[in-house]
N, C-alpha and C positions, 0 to 999 in steps of 0.2 A: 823774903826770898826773891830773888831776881829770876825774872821771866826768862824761858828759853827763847832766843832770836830763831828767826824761820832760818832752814838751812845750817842749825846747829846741831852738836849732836853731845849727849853726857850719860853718863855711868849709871846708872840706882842698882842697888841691892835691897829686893822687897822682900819684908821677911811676913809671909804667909801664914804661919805657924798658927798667929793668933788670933788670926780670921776664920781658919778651917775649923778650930777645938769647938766653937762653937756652935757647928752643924751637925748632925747623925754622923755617922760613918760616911754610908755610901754615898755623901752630898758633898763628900769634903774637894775632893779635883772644881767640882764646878762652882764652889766659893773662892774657890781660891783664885779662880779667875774672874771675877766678878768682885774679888779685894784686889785682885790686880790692875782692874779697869780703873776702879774708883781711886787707888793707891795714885794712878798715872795722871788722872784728871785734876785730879790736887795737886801734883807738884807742878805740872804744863801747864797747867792752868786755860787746857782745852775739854771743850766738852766733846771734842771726834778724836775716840782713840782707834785703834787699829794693833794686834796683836799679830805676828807673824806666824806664819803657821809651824814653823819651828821651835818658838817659845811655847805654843800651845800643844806640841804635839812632848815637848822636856815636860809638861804639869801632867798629863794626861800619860806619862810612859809606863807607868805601875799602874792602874787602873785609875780608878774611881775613890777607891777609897786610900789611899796613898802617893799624894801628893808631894812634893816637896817642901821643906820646911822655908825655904828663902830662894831666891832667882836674882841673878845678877843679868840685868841687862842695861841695853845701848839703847834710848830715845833718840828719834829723829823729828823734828819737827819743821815738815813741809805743806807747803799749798797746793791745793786739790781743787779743781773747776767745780764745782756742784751747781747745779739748776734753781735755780728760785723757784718755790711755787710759787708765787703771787705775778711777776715779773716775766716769768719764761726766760730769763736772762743767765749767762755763768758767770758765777761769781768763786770769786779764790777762798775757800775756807782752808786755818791752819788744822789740820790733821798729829799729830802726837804718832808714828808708826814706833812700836817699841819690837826688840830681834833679841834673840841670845848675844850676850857679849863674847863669847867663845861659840861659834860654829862649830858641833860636831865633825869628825874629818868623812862623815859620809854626806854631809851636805856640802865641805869644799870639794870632793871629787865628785859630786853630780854638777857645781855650779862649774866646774873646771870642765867637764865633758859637756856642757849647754853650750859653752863660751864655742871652744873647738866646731861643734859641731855650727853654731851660727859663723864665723867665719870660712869655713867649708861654703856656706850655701851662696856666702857674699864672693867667693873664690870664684865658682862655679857660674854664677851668676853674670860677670861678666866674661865677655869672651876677651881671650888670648887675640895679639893683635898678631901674633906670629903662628896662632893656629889658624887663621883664615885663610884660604887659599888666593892665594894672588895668578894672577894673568900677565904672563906679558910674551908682548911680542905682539900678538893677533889685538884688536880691536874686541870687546866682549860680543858687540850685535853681530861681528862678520861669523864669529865662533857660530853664535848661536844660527845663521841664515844656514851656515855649511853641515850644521849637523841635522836640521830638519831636512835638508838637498839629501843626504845622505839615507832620511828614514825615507821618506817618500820614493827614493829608489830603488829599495830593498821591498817596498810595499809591494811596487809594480811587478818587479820579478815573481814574488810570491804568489800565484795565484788562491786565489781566495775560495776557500771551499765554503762547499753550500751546508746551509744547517738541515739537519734532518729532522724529521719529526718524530716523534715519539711512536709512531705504526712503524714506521722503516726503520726504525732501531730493535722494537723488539720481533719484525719478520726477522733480520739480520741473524740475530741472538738462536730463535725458532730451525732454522735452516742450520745454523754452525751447530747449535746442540744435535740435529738430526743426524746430521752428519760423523759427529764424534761418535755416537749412538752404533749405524752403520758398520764403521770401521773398527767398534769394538769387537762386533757378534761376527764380523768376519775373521778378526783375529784368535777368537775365543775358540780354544779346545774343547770338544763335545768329551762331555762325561763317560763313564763308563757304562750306564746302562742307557746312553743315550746310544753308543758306540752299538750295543747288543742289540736294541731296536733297528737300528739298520740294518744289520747284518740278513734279518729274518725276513 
Protein backbone atom coordinates (compact mmCIF):
# COMPACT_ATOMS: atom_id res chain seq x y z
CA UNK A 1 0.00 0.00 0.00
CA UNK A 2 1.41 3.35 -0.88
CA UNK A 3 1.68 6.14 1.70
CA UNK A 4 -0.43 9.08 1.55
CA UNK A 5 1.98 12.32 0.59
CA UNK A 6 1.28 15.35 3.15
CA UNK A 7 -1.20 17.68 1.51
CA UNK A 8 -2.95 14.83 -0.09
CA UNK A 9 -6.21 13.91 0.16
CA UNK A 10 -8.44 10.19 -0.60
CA UNK A 11 -11.65 8.51 -0.37
CA UNK A 12 -12.13 5.29 2.42
CA UNK A 13 -15.43 3.67 3.02
CA UNK A 14 -14.87 2.07 6.69
CA UNK A 15 -17.17 -0.54 7.29
CA UNK A 16 -17.78 -0.45 11.11
CA UNK A 17 -20.22 -3.24 11.29
CA UNK A 18 -17.80 -5.70 12.48
CA UNK A 19 -16.14 -3.94 14.98
CA UNK A 20 -19.39 -2.75 16.84
CA UNK A 21 -21.20 -6.57 16.90
CA UNK A 22 -18.58 -7.27 19.13
CA UNK A 23 -19.33 -4.95 22.03
CA UNK A 24 -22.75 -4.81 24.46
CA UNK A 25 -25.33 -2.68 22.89
CA UNK A 26 -24.82 0.50 24.55
CA UNK A 27 -20.80 0.49 23.78
CA UNK A 28 -21.35 0.10 20.08
CA UNK A 29 -21.26 4.36 18.80
CA UNK A 30 -17.89 4.45 20.84
CA UNK A 31 -16.22 1.33 19.28
CA UNK A 32 -16.96 2.25 16.50
CA UNK A 33 -15.02 5.22 16.74
CA UNK A 34 -12.21 3.74 18.29
CA UNK A 35 -12.24 1.05 14.91
CA UNK A 36 -12.36 4.04 13.22
CA UNK A 37 -9.19 5.64 14.71
CA UNK A 38 -7.28 2.30 14.45
CA UNK A 39 -9.04 1.70 10.83
CA UNK A 40 -7.18 5.40 9.90
CA UNK A 41 -3.96 4.70 11.42
CA UNK A 42 -3.25 1.65 9.41
CA UNK A 43 -4.08 2.84 6.15
CA UNK A 44 -2.00 6.63 6.92
CA UNK A 45 0.20 4.94 8.39
CA UNK A 46 0.14 7.95 11.04
CA UNK A 47 -0.07 7.45 14.66
CA UNK A 48 -2.07 11.32 15.13
CA UNK A 49 -5.42 11.06 13.82
CA UNK A 50 -7.86 13.64 14.29
CA UNK A 51 -11.83 13.04 13.52
CA UNK A 52 -13.99 16.06 12.51
CA UNK A 53 -16.54 16.90 14.48
CA UNK A 54 -18.98 16.18 11.73
CA UNK A 55 -17.80 12.72 11.16
CA UNK A 56 -18.28 12.18 14.83
CA UNK A 57 -21.32 13.86 15.36
CA UNK A 58 -22.81 11.23 11.56
CA UNK A 59 -21.51 7.90 14.37
CA UNK A 60 -22.95 9.40 17.30
CA UNK A 61 -26.53 10.85 15.42
CA UNK A 62 -28.88 7.79 16.83
CA UNK A 63 -27.48 7.42 20.01
CA UNK A 64 -25.11 5.09 21.56
CA UNK A 65 -26.44 2.14 20.69
CA UNK A 66 -26.99 2.64 16.92
CA UNK A 67 -24.30 3.38 14.97
CA UNK A 68 -23.80 3.28 11.48
CA UNK A 69 -22.90 0.16 9.74
CA UNK A 70 -19.94 1.92 7.18
CA UNK A 71 -18.78 5.74 6.76
CA UNK A 72 -17.49 6.99 3.65
CA UNK A 73 -14.90 9.69 4.23
CA UNK A 74 -12.12 12.08 2.79
CA UNK A 75 -8.41 11.77 4.57
CA UNK A 76 -6.24 14.75 4.73
CA UNK A 77 -2.96 14.32 5.69
CA UNK A 78 -1.13 17.46 6.91
CA UNK A 79 1.66 19.01 9.14
CA UNK A 80 0.98 20.35 12.55
CA UNK A 81 3.85 22.23 14.68
CA UNK A 82 3.81 20.21 18.02
CA UNK A 83 6.27 20.88 21.01
CA UNK A 84 8.84 18.53 21.86
CA UNK A 85 9.00 17.63 25.36
CA UNK A 86 12.64 16.84 25.58
CA UNK A 87 13.67 19.77 23.16
CA UNK A 88 11.04 22.72 23.99
CA UNK A 89 11.40 23.07 20.21
CA UNK A 90 8.28 22.65 17.22
CA UNK A 91 8.47 20.30 15.17
CA UNK A 92 6.10 19.29 12.06
CA UNK A 93 4.22 16.15 12.90
CA UNK A 94 2.02 14.54 9.91
CA UNK A 95 -1.50 14.55 11.38
CA UNK A 96 -4.22 12.12 9.32
CA UNK A 97 -7.51 14.86 9.77
CA UNK A 98 -10.40 12.56 8.43
CA UNK A 99 -14.44 14.71 7.43
CA UNK A 100 -17.58 13.44 5.91
CA UNK A 101 -17.04 12.88 2.17
CA UNK A 102 -20.57 14.60 1.69
CA UNK A 103 -21.22 17.52 4.08
CA UNK A 104 -24.46 17.50 5.29
CA UNK A 105 -26.38 20.85 3.59
CA UNK A 106 -26.64 22.29 7.27
CA UNK A 107 -22.94 22.29 7.64
CA UNK A 108 -22.58 23.95 4.01
CA UNK A 109 -25.07 26.69 4.92
CA UNK A 110 -23.46 27.33 8.41
CA UNK A 111 -19.80 27.20 6.65
CA UNK A 112 -21.34 29.52 3.85
CA UNK A 113 -22.80 32.01 6.51
CA UNK A 114 -18.99 31.94 8.71
CA UNK A 115 -17.38 32.78 5.24
CA UNK A 116 -20.06 35.96 4.77
CA UNK A 117 -19.89 36.89 7.95
CA UNK A 118 -15.78 36.88 7.98
CA UNK A 119 -15.67 39.09 4.98
CA UNK A 120 -18.16 41.55 6.37
CA UNK A 121 -15.66 41.97 9.40
CA UNK A 122 -12.53 42.25 6.70
CA UNK A 123 -15.18 44.98 4.86
CA UNK A 124 -15.77 46.82 7.75
CA UNK A 125 -12.41 46.63 8.92
CA UNK A 126 -10.86 48.86 6.65
CA UNK A 127 -12.00 52.21 5.93
CA UNK A 128 -13.54 53.58 2.73
CA UNK A 129 -11.08 55.86 1.17
CA UNK A 130 -14.08 57.84 0.04
CA UNK A 131 -15.79 57.76 3.42
CA UNK A 132 -13.05 59.89 5.03
CA UNK A 133 -13.83 63.21 5.14
CA UNK A 134 -11.43 65.34 3.11
CA UNK A 135 -10.46 69.18 3.69
CA UNK A 136 -10.01 71.47 1.24
CA UNK A 137 -9.49 74.72 0.79
CA UNK A 138 -8.41 75.86 4.60
CA UNK A 139 -5.14 74.55 5.85
CA UNK A 140 -6.32 71.75 8.73
CA UNK A 141 -4.18 73.71 11.83
CA UNK A 142 -5.66 77.13 10.57
CA UNK A 143 -9.33 75.29 10.75
CA UNK A 144 -8.51 73.96 13.94
CA UNK A 145 -6.79 77.65 15.50
CA UNK A 146 -10.34 79.42 14.20
CA UNK A 147 -12.46 77.06 15.87
CA UNK A 148 -10.82 77.17 19.41
CA UNK A 149 -10.83 81.54 18.48
CA UNK A 150 -14.44 80.91 18.29
CA UNK A 151 -14.98 78.66 21.69
CA UNK A 152 -13.01 80.87 23.79
CA UNK A 153 -15.27 83.63 22.58
CA UNK A 154 -18.58 82.36 23.19
CA UNK A 155 -16.73 81.31 26.79
CA UNK A 156 -16.30 84.95 27.61
CA UNK A 157 -19.72 86.14 26.72
CA UNK A 158 -21.15 83.44 28.79
CA UNK A 159 -20.73 84.42 32.07
CA UNK A 160 -20.06 81.60 34.39
CA UNK A 161 -22.24 80.69 37.15
CA UNK A 162 -21.37 79.87 40.44
CA UNK A 163 -21.87 76.42 41.85
CA UNK A 164 -23.98 76.04 44.82
CA UNK A 165 -23.81 74.07 47.46
CA UNK A 166 -25.96 71.54 48.74
CA UNK A 167 -27.60 74.10 51.86
CA UNK A 168 -28.55 76.74 49.26
CA UNK A 169 -30.18 74.19 46.98
CA UNK A 170 -32.19 72.64 49.52
CA UNK A 171 -33.10 76.51 51.38
CA UNK A 172 -34.11 77.13 47.51
CA UNK A 173 -36.28 73.96 47.29
CA UNK A 174 -37.56 74.77 51.33
CA UNK A 175 -38.87 78.46 50.53
CA UNK A 176 -40.51 77.43 46.75
CA UNK A 177 -42.27 74.38 48.38
CA UNK A 178 -43.47 77.19 51.18
CA UNK A 179 -44.51 79.20 48.92
CA UNK A 180 -46.58 76.69 46.55
CA UNK A 181 -47.99 75.63 50.11
CA UNK A 182 -49.13 79.50 50.77
CA UNK A 183 -50.70 80.05 47.59
CA UNK A 184 -52.65 76.83 47.88
CA UNK A 185 -54.66 77.64 51.25
CA UNK A 186 -55.29 80.89 49.81
CA UNK A 187 -56.74 79.52 46.88
CA UNK A 188 -58.61 76.87 48.64
CA UNK A 189 -62.33 77.03 49.24
CA UNK A 190 -63.44 76.63 53.00
CA UNK A 191 -65.71 73.68 53.37
CA UNK A 192 -69.06 73.78 54.46
CA UNK A 193 -68.88 73.45 58.10
CA UNK A 194 -65.81 75.38 57.99
CA UNK A 195 -68.12 78.21 56.17
CA UNK A 196 -70.92 77.65 59.47
CA UNK A 197 -68.07 78.08 61.86
CA UNK A 198 -67.68 81.52 60.71
CA UNK A 199 -70.74 82.60 60.43
CA UNK A 200 -71.45 81.99 64.45
Amino acid sequence: MVRIKVGEKRKFTVPLRREWLKVPRWRRSKRAVDALHSYLEKHTKTENVKISNWLNEAIWKHGGKNPPAKVEIEVKIENRKVQDKKTKKDIDVPFAVAELATLPKRVERLTKKKEERDKKLKLDAKPKAEAMPQITGKDPKELAKSLKEKLTAKKKEAPAEKKKSAKDLAAELHTAEDKQKEEAKKQAKPTKGQEANMHK
